[in-house]
C-alpha positions as CSV (number, residue, x, y, z in Angstrom):
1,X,0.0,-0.5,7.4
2,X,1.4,2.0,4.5
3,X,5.3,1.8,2.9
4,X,5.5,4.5,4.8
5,X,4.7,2.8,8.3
6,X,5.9,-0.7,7.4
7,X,9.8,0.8,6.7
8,X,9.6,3.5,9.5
9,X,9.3,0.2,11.9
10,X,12.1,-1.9,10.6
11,X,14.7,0.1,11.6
12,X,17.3,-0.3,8.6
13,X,19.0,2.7,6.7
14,X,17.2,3.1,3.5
15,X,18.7,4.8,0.4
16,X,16.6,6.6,-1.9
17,X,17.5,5.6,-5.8
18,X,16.3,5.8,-9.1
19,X,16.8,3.2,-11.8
20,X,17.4,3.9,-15.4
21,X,14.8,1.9,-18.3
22,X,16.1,-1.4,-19.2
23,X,18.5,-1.8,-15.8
24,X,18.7,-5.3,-14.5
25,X,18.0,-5.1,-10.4
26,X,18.1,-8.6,-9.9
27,X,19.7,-11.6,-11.6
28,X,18.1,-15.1,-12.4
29,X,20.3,-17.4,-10.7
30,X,22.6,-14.7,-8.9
31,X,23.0,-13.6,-5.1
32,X,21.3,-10.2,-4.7
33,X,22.3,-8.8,-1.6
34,X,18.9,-5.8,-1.4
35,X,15.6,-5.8,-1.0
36,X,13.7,-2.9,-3.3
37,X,10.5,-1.3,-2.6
38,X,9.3,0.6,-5.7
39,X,7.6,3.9,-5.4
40,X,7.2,4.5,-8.9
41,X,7.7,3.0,-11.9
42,X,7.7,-0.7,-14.0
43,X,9.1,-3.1,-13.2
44,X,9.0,-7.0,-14.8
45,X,10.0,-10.6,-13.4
46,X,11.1,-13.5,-15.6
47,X,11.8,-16.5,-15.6
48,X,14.2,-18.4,-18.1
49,X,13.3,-14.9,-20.3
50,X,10.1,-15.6,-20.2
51,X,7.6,-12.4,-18.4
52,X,6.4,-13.8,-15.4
53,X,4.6,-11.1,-14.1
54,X,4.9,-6.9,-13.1
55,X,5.9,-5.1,-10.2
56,X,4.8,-1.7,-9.4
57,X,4.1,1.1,-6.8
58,X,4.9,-0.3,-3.7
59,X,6.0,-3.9,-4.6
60,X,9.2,-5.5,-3.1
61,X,12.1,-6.5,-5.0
62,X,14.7,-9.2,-3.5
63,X,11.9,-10.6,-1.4
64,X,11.7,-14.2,-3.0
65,X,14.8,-15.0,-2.4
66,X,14.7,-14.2,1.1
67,X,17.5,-15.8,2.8
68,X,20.7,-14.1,3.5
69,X,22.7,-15.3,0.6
70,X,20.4,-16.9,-1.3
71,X,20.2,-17.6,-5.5
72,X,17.5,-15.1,-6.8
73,X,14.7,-17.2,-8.4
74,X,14.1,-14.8,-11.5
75,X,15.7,-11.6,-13.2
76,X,14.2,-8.4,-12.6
77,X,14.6,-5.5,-15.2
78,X,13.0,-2.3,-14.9
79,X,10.8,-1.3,-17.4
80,X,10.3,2.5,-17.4
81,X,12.6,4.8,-15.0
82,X,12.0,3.9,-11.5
83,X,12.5,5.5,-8.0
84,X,12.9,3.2,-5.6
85,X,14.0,2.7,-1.7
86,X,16.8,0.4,-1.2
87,X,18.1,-1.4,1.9
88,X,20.2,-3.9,2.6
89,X,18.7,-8.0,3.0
90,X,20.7,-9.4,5.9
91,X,18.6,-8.8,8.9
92,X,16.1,-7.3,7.5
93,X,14.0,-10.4,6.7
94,X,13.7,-11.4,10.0
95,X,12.5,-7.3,10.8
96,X,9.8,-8.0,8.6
97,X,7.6,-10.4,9.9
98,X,8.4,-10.0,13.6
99,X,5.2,-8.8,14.3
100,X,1.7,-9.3,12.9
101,X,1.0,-5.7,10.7
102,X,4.5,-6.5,9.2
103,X,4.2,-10.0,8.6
104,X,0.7,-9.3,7.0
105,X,2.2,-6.3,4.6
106,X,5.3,-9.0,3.9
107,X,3.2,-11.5,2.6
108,X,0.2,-9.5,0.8
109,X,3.5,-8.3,-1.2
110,X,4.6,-12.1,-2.0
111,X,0.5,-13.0,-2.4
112,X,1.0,-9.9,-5.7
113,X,3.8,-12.5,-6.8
114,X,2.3,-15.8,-6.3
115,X,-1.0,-14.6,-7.7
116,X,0.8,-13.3,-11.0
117,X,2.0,-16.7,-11.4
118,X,-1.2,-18.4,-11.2
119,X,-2.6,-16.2,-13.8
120,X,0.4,-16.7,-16.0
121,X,-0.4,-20.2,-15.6
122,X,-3.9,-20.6,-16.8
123,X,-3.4,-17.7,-19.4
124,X,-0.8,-20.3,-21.2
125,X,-3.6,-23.0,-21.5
126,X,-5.7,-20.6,-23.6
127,X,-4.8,-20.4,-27.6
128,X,-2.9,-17.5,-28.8
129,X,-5.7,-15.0,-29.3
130,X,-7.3,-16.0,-26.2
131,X,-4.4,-15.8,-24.0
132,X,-3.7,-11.9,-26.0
133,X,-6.9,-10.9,-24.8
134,X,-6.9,-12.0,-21.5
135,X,-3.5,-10.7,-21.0
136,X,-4.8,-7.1,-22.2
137,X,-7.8,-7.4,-19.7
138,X,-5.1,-8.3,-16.8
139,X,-3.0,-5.7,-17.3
140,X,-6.0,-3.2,-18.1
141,X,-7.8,-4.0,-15.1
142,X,-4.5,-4.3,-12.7
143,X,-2.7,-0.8,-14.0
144,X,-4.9,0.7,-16.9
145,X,-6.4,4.5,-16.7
146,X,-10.0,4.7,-17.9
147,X,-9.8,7.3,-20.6
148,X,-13.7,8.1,-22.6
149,X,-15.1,4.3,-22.9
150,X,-11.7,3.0,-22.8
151,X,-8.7,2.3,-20.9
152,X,-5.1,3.5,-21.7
153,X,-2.1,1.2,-20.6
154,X,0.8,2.4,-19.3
155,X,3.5,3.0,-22.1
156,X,5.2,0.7,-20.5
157,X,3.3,-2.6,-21.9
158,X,4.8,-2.6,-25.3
159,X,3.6,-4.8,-28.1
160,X,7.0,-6.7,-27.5
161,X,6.6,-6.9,-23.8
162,X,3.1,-8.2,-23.8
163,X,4.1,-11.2,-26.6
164,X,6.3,-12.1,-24.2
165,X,4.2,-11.9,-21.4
166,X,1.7,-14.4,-23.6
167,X,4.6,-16.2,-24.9
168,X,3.2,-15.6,-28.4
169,X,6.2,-14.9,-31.4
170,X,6.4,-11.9,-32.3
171,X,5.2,-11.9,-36.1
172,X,1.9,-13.7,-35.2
173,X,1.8,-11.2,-32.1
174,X,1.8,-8.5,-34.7
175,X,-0.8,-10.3,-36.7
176,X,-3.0,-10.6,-33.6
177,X,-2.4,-6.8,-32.7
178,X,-3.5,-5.7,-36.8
179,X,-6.8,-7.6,-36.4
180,X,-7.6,-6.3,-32.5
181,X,-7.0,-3.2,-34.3
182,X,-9.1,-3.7,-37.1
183,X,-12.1,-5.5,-35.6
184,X,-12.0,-2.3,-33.3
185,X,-10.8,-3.6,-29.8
186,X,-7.5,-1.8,-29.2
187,X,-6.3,1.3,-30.4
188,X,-2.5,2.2,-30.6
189,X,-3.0,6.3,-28.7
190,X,0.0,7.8,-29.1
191,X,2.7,5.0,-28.4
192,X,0.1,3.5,-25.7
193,X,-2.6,0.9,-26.0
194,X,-5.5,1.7,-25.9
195,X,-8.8,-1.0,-24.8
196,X,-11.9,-0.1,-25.6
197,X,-14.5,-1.3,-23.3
198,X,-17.6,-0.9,-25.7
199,X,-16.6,-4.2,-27.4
């Protein structure tokens, strides 16, 4: 089952919307009353401002907090422009996992989540340079575009976004990103990372 297929069946009226860079979609600790489904774009989840994880082509916003009325868990701020399809939470839930090609599209969505978590997890026992380059390798291998021996992030992983990510401050984050540079392991590519796979 597509987006396509898994929204035709639930039967709700869906709005077509697209969200501005740096919009909040979802507060930590506040009631959101939609669920999202990105079609394009960035999106990332924290928790107590800390980078949980990303969210992107045809991940679910507002699906955590899935009870009618409920607290969301984390804050969720777009990180490039995206288009999204909106519809509203109440009753919708329940539409979702009423039959087994739903239920299995639901939960492969919160499995994207729950594995992002588990990754942020053991990244954080690994020191500083460690955790950097396993972060880089993540997000290469998850959303990366092989590009001649290498692979070109998104513009949307920032130096800034991916110390946070690693929970690494920002000056020694730069001092990390000067010496991967140096030793030859990223390149900065026009405002985009750049991981060469040779090394």
């Amino acid at each position: 089952m597509n987006r396509n297929e898994f929204l035709a069946e639930l039967h709700v009226d869906v709005e077509k919307i697209v969200l501005e860079q740096g919009y909040i979609v979802s507060r930590e600790n506040e009631r959101n009353e939609y669920v999202y489904v990105i079609e394009s774009g960035f999106c990332s989840f924290c928790r107590d401002n800390h980078i949980s994880g990303f969210l992107s082509e045809d991940d679910m916003i507002g699906i955590f907090d899935i009870l009618d009325g409920e607290k969301s868990t984390m804050t969720i701020q777009t990180l490039t422009t995206v288009a999204a399809l909106r519809f509203k939470k109440t009753g919708a839930i329940k539409q979702m996992i009423n039959t087994p090609q739903k239920s299995y599209y639901f939960y492969s969505r919160l499995q994207r989540y729950q594995q992002q978590f588990v990754d942020k997890s053991i990244i954080l026992t690994l020191s500083a340079n460690e955790r950097l380059t396993k972060c880089l390798k993540l997000i290469a291998d998850t959303y990366g575009k092989p590009l001649d021996g290498a692979i070109m992030l998104p513009k949307a992983f920032t130096i800034e976004i991916i110390a946070n990510y690693v929970e690494i401050r920002s000056e020694h984050m730069h001092y990390l990103y000067k010496k991967m540079i140096q030793t030859g392991r990223i390149k900065n590519h026009n405002g985009q990372l750049l991981i060469i796979i040779d090394n």
